[in-house]
matplotlib code that plots the C-alpha trace (Angstrom):
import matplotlib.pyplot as plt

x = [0.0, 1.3, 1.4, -2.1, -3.9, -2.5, -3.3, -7.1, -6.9, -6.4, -8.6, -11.5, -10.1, -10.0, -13.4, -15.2, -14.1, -15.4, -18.3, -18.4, -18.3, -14.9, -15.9, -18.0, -15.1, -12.0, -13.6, -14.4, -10.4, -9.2, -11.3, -9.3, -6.4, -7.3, -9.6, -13.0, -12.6, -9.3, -10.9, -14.3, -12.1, -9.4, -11.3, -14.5, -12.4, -10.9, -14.1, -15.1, -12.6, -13.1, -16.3, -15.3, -13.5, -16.2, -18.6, -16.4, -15.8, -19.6, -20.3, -17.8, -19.3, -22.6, -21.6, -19.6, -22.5, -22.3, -26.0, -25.2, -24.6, -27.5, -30.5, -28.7, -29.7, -32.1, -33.6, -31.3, -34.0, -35.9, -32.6, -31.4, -34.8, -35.2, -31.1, -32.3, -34.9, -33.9, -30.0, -29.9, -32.2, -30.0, -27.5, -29.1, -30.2, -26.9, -25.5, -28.3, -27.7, -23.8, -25.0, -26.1, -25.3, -27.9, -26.1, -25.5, -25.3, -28.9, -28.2, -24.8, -26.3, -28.3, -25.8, -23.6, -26.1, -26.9, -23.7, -24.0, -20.9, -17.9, -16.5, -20.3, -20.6, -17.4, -18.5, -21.7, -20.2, -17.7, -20.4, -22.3, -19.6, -18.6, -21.3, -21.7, -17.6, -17.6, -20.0, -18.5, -14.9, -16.6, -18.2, -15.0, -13.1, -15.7, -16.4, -13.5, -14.5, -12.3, -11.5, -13.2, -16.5, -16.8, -15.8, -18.3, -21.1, -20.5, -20.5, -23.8, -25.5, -24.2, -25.7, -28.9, -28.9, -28.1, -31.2, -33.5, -32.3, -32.9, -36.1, -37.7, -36.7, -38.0, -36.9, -37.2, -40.2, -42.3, -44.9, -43.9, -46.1, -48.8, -47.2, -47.8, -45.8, -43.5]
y = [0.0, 3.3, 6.5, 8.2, 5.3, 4.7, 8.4, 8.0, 4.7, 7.2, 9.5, 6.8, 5.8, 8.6, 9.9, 6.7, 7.7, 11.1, 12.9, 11.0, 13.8, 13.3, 9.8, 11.2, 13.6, 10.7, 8.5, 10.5, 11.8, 8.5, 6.6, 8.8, 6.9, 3.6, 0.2, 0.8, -3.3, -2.1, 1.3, -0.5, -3.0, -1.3, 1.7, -0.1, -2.2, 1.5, 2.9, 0.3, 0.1, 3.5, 3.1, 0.6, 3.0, 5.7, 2.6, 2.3, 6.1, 6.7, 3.7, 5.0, 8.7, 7.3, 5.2, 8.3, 9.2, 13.0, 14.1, 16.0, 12.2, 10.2, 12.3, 10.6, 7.2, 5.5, 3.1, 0.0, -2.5, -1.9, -1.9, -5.1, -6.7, -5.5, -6.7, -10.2, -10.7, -9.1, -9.2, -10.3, -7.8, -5.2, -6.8, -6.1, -2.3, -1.6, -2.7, -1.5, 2.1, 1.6, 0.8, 4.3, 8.0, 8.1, 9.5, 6.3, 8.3, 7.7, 3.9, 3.5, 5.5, 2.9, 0.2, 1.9, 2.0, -1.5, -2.3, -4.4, -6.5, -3.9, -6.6, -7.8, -4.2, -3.2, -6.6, -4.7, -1.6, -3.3, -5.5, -2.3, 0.5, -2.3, -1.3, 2.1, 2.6, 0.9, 3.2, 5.9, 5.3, 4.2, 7.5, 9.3, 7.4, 7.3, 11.1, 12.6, 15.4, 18.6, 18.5, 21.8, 20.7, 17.9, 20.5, 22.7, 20.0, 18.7, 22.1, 22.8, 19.8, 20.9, 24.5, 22.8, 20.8, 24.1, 25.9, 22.9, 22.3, 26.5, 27.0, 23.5, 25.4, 28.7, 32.3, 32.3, 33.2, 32.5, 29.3, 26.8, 25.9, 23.6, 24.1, 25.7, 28.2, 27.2]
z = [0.0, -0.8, 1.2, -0.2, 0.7, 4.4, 4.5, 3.7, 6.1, 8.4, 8.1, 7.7, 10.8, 12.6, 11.1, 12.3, 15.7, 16.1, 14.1, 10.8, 8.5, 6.1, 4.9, 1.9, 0.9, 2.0, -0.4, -3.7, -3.5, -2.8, -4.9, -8.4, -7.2, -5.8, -6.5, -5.2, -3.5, -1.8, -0.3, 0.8, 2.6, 3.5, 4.6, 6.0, 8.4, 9.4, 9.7, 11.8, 14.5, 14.4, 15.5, 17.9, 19.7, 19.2, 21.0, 23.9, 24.6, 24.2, 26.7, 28.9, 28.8, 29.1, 32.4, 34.0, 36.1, 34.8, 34.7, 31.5, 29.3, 31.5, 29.6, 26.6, 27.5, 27.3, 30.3, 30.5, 31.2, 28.6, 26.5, 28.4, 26.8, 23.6, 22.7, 24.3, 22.4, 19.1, 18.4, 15.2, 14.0, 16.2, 13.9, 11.2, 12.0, 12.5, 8.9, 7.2, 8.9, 8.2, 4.3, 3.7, 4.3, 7.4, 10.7, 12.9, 15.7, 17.5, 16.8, 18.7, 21.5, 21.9, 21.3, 24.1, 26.6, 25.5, 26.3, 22.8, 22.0, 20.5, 18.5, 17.1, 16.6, 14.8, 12.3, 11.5, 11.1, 8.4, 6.7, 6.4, 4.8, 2.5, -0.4, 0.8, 0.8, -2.8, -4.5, -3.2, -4.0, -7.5, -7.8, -7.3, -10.3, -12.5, -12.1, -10.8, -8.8, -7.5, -3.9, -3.7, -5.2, -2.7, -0.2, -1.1, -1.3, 2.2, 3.2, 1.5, 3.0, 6.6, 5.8, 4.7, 8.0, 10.2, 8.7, 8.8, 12.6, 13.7, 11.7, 13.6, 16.6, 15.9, 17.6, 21.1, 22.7, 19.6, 20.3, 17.6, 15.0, 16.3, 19.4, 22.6, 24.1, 27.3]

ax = plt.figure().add_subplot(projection="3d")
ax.plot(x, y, z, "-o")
ax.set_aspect("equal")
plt.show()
């Protein structure tokens, strides 16, 4: 493996650790220089321990006892019994949520508090990027795109999400729509 490669190994890596928001970007460059196969292997099994250690720091945060992270999780009996009954479909959730550009965020705050297995969850989380990581690194050889207009794209799509997330909210003070005022 050559140096650009190791280099977006890294920042799957490293992305699958914190917010998730480079992957799209990481894989349209790298995919102009490198088989699709290799980056959705490579890169999902980076992506994925990633997320392993993403799993472990969120279960630790969630089991910290700071009030701040308990309002994050959700009751752990009725977690205890929904993983018991329905792990394979918890399997299942998990790589079809890793299988598209979704935010997998709400689903391993549930696997944390959970405590679901890391290692079961890291296979998901592989199984999952593996046609998601494939198309995209496709994507980027077929079409070549400038850095900057993948730049500018994920920055449009965050803008979009900013404005969707304040005008839900509405000004302060103002009873939302349907709503009744606080």
């Amino acid at each position: 493996m050559n140096g650009s490669l190791w280099a977006a190994l890294a920042v799957l890596f490293v992305d699958g650790a914190t917010f998730g928001i480079a992957t799209t970007p990481a894989l349209l460059e790298a995919g102009k220089a490198h088989s699709p196969w290799a980056l959705a292997l490579a890169g999902g099994l980076a992506s994925a321990l990633g997320s392993m250690v993403q799993l472990r720091g969120l279960r630790w945060l969630l089991n910290s006892g700071h009030a701040w992270a308990r309002r994050w999780a959700p009751s752990q009996e009725k977690l205890a019994a929904a993983l018991a009954r329905y792990r394979e479909a918890t399997f299942l959730g998990l790589v079809l949520v890793r299988a598209t550009p979704v935010p997998d965020l709400p689903l391993k705050l549930v696997a944390a508090a959970g405590r679901y297995p890391i290692p079961l969850y890291g296979l998901a989380a592989w199984l999952g990027s593996l046609p998601y990581y494939y198309l995209l690194a496709k994507l980027g050889a077929t079409f070549r795109p400038p850095l900057w207009a993948v730049l500018a794209g994920v920055a449009l799509v965050g803008l979009v999400g900013l404005w969707d997330r304040s005008r839900r909210r509405g000004p302060r003070g103002r009873t939302p729509p349907g709503g009744v005022a606080a």
